[in-house]
C-alpha positions as CSV (number, residue, x, y, z in Angstrom):
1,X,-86.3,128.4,69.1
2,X,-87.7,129.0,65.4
3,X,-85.1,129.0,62.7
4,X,-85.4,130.2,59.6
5,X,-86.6,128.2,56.9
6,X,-84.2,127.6,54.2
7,X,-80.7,129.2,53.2
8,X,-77.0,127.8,53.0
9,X,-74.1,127.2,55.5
10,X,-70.3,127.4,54.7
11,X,-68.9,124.4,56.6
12,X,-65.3,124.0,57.2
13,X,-65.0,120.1,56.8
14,X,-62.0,118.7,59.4
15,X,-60.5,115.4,57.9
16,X,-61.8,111.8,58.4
17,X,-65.9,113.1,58.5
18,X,-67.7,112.3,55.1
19,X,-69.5,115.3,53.5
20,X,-72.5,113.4,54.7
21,X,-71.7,113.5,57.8
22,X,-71.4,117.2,57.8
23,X,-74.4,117.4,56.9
24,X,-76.0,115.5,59.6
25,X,-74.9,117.9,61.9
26,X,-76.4,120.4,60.2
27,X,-79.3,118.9,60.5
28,X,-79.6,118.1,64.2
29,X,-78.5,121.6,64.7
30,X,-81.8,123.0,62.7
31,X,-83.8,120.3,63.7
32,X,-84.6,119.7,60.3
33,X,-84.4,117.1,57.5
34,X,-84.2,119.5,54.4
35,X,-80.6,119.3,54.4
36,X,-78.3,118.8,51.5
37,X,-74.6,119.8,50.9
38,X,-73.3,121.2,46.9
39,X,-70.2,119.0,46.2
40,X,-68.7,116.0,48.1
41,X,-65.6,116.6,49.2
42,X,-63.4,113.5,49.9
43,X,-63.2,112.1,54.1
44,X,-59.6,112.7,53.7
45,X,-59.9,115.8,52.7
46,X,-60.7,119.4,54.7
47,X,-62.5,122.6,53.7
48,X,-65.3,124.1,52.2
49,X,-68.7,122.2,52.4
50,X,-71.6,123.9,51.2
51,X,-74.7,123.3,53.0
52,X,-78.4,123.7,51.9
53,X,-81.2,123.9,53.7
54,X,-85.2,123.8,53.3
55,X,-86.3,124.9,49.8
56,X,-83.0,126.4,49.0
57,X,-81.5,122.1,49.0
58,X,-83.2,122.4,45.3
59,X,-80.5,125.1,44.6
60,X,-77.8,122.8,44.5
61,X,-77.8,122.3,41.1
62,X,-76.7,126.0,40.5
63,X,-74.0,126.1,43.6
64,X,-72.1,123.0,41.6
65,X,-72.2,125.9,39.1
66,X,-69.6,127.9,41.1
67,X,-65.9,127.4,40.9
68,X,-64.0,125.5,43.3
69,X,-61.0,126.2,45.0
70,X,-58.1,123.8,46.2
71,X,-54.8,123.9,47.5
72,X,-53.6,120.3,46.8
73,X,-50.1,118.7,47.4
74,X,-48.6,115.2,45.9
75,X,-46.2,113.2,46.5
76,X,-44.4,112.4,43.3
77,X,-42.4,108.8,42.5
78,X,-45.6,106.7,44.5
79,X,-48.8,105.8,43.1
80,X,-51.8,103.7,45.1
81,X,-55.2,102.4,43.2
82,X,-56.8,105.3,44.9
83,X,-54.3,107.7,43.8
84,X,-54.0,109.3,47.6
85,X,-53.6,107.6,51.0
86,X,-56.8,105.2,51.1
87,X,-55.1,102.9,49.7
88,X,-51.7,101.2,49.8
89,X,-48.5,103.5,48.3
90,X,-46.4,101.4,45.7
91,X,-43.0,103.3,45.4
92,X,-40.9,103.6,42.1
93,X,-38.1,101.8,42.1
94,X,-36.0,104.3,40.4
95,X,-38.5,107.4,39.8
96,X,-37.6,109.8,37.8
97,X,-37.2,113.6,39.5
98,X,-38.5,116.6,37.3
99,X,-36.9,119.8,37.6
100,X,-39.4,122.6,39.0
101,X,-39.1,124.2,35.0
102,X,-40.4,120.6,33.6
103,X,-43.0,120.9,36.0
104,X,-43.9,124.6,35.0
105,X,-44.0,124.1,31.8
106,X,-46.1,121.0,32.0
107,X,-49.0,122.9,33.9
108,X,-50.4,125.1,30.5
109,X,-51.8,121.6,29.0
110,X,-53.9,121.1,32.0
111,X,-55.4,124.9,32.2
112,X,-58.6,125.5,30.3
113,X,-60.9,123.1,29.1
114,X,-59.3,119.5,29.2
115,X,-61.0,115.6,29.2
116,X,-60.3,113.9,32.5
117,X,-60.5,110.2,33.3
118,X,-62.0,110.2,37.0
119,X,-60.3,108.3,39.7
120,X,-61.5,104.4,40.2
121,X,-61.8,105.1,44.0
122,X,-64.5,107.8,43.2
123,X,-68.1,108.5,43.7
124,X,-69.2,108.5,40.0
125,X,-71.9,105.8,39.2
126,X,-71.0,102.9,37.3
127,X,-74.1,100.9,36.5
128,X,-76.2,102.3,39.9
129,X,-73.1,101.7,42.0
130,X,-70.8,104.1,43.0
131,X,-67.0,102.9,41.1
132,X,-65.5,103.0,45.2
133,X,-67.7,100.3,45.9
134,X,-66.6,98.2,42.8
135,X,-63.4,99.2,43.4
136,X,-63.0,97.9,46.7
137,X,-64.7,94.7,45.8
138,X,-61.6,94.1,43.7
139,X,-63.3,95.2,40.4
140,X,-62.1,98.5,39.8
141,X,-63.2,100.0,36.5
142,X,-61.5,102.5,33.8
143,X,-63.4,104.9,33.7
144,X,-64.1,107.0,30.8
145,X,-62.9,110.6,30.3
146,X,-65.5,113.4,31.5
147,X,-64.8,117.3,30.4
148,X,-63.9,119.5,33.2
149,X,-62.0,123.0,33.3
150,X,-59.2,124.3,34.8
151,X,-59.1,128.1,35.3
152,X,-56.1,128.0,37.4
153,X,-53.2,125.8,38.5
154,X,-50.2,127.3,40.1
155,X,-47.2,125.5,41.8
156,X,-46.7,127.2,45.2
157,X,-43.7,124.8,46.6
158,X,-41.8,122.4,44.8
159,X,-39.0,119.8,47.3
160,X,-38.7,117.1,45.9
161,X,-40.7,114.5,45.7
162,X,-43.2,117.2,47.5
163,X,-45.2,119.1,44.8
164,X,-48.3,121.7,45.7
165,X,-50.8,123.5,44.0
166,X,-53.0,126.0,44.0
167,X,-56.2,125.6,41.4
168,X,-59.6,126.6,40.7
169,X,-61.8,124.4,39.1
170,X,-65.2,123.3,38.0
171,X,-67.4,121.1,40.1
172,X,-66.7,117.5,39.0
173,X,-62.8,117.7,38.5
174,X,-60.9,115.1,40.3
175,X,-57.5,116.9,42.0
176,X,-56.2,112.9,42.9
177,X,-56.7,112.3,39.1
178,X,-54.9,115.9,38.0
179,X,-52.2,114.8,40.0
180,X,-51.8,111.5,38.6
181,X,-51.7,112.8,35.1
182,X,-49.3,115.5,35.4
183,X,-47.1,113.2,36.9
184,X,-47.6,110.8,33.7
185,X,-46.3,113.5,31.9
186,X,-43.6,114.0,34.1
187,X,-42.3,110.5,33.4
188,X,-43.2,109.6,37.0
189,X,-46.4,108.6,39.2
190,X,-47.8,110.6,42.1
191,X,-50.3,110.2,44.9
192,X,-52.6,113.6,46.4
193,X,-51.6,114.0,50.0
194,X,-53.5,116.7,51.6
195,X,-56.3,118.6,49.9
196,X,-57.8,121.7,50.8
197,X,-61.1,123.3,49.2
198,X,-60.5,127.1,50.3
199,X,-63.6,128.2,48.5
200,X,-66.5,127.5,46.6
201,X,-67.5,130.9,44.5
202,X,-67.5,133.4,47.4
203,X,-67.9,131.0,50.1
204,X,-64.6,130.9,51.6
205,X,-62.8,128.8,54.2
206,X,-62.2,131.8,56.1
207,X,-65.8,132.4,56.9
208,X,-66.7,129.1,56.9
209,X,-68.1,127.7,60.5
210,X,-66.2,124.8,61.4
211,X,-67.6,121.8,62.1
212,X,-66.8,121.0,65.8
213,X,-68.6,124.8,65.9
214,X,-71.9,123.9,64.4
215,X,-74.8,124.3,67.1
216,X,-78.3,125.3,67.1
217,X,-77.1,128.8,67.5
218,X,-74.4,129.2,65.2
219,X,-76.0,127.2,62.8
220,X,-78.6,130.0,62.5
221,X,-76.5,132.7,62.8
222,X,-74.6,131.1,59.5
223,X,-77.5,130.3,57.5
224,X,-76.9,133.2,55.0
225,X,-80.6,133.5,52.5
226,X,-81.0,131.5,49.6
227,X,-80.2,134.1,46.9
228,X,-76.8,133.3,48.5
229,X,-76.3,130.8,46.3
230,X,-77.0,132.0,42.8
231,X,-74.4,134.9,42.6
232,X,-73.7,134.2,39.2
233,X,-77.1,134.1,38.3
234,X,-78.6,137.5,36.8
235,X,-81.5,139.0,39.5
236,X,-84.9,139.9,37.8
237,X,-87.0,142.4,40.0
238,X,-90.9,140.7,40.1
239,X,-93.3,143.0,41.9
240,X,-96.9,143.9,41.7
241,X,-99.6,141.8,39.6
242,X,-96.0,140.3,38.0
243,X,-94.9,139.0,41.0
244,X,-98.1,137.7,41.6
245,X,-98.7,135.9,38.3
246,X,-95.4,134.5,38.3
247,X,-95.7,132.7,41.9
248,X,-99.4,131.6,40.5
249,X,-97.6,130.0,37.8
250,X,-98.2,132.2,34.8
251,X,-95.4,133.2,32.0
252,X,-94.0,136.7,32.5
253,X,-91.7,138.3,30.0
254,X,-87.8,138.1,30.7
255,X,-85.5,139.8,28.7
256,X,-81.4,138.2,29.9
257,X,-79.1,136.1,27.8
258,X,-78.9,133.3,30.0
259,X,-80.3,130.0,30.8
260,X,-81.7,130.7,33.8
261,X,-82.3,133.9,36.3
262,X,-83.0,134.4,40.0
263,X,-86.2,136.5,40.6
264,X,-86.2,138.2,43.8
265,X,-89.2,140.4,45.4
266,X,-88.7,144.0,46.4
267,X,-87.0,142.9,49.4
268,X,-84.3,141.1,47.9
269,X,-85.4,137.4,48.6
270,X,-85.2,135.1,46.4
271,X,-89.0,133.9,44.6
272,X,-87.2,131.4,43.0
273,X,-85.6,130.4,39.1
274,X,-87.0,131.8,36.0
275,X,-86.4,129.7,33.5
276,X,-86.8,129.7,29.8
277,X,-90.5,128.3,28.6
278,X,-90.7,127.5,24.5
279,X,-93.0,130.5,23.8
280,X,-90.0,132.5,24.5
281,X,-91.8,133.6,27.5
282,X,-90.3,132.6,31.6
283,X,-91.7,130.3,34.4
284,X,-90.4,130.0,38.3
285,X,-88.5,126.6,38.2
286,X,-88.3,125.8,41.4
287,X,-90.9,128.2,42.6
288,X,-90.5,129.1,46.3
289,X,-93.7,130.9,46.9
290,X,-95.8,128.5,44.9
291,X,-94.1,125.0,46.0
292,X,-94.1,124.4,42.3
């Protein structure tokens, strides 16, 4: 059977399977090695894992782009090095118990743009290594503060010492380490329990195919085009002698106040990225047509 060539696949991630290893099932599914998921999502955790395939793996970049959605719950008065359950729980003696009002009122520091240390037990790259690896060796590191942004963050259920949380996020914010930090404001420590990514832009768990799910036939069914994963991106219309100049790798005029734009062909497929040149002038970065 002859699949198509590139695209991207909601997967909905079970717990205990690496985002890698989602990804290897995509791939025996398509028979193919051009497979790359947009955002690792933690082996304890479930949801949302986008998957790229063929030329659209070098859209990645521009997925990460979209905002992520979680529905997260802690348990406050425990912390663990890894702030969740891979590692050992240390209980506070005599934690202190925020009201649900402290908690509420807490949340409006965390909204918006804020500066977040990552968590120890995390994949970020610490001299070429990843700081889990370190970390496990019994050098964990402190790891400096990164921007992220926080668009939402609601409580949904608050039992003491059971808090969730619904929140939508940019790619590279660490929901163990937003945990951990409210509760430091709190007076009190906390560790992520369960963690949910219920979307990532308009992929959503809902239509996501789940993992146990994936076969050669579903996978192909799923694999939505590769314009699917720029929706934020303005869509620029090449056609004619301008589509053809573009994909030969000639400048063409481009007239959008952004960094970057998705040109499509009179069909509606993608061509690939315009992207700003420094005679003011636009190039196809990656170009699809032209392998360039």
């Amino acid at each position: 059977m002859r699949f198509p060539s590139s695209g991207v696949i909601p997967v909905d991630k079970p717990p205990a399977v690496t985002s890698r290893g989602v990804v290897d099932v995509v791939a025996r599914a398509l028979a193919t090695k051009a497979v790359g998921h947009a955002g690792t999502l933690d082996p304890l955790a479930e949801g949302v894992v986008v998957v790229c395939v063929g030329h659209a793996t070098r859209l990645v970049d521009f997925v990460h782009e979209l905002p992520k959605h979680y529905a997260a719950t802690f348990l406050l008065g425990r912390s663990s090095p890894s702030d969740d359950f891979e590692t050992p729980l240390e209980e506070e003696a005599d934690p202190r118990r925020p009201s649900r009002d402290e908690v509420e009122a807490a949340l409006p520091a965390f909204r918006g743009a804020i500066l977040q240390r990552p968590c120890a037990y995390s994949a970020v790259h610490v001299g070429g290594k990843r700081a889990y690896r370190l970390a496990r060796r019994g050098r964990p590191l402190e790891l400096a503060e990164k921007p992220v942004r926080i668009d939402r963050l609601e409580v949904t259920a608050y039992d003491w010492p059971r808090l969730a949380v619904e929140l939508v996020c940019s790619s590279g914010t660490f929901v163990r380490a937003l945990g951990r930090d409210l509760a430091a404001t709190l007076g009190t420590r906390a560790v992520m329990e369960s963690l949910v990514r219920t979307a990532v832009g308009p992929f959503a768990r809902e239509t996501a195919v789940p993992l146990a799910a994936i076969s050669p036939e579903s996978a192909r069914v799923a694999l939505a085009p590769a314009i699917a994963a720029v929706p934020h991106l303005p869509r620029i219309t090449l056609a004619g002698d301008l589509l053809d100049r573009a994909i030969r790798g000639a400048l063409v005029p481009c007239d959008v106040a952004a960094a970057a734009a998705a040109a499509i062909d009179e069909a509606g497929d993608l061509v690939g990225i315009l992207r700003p040149h420094a005679s003011g002038a636009w190039r196809l970065r990656p170009n699809f047509r032209g392998l360039g």
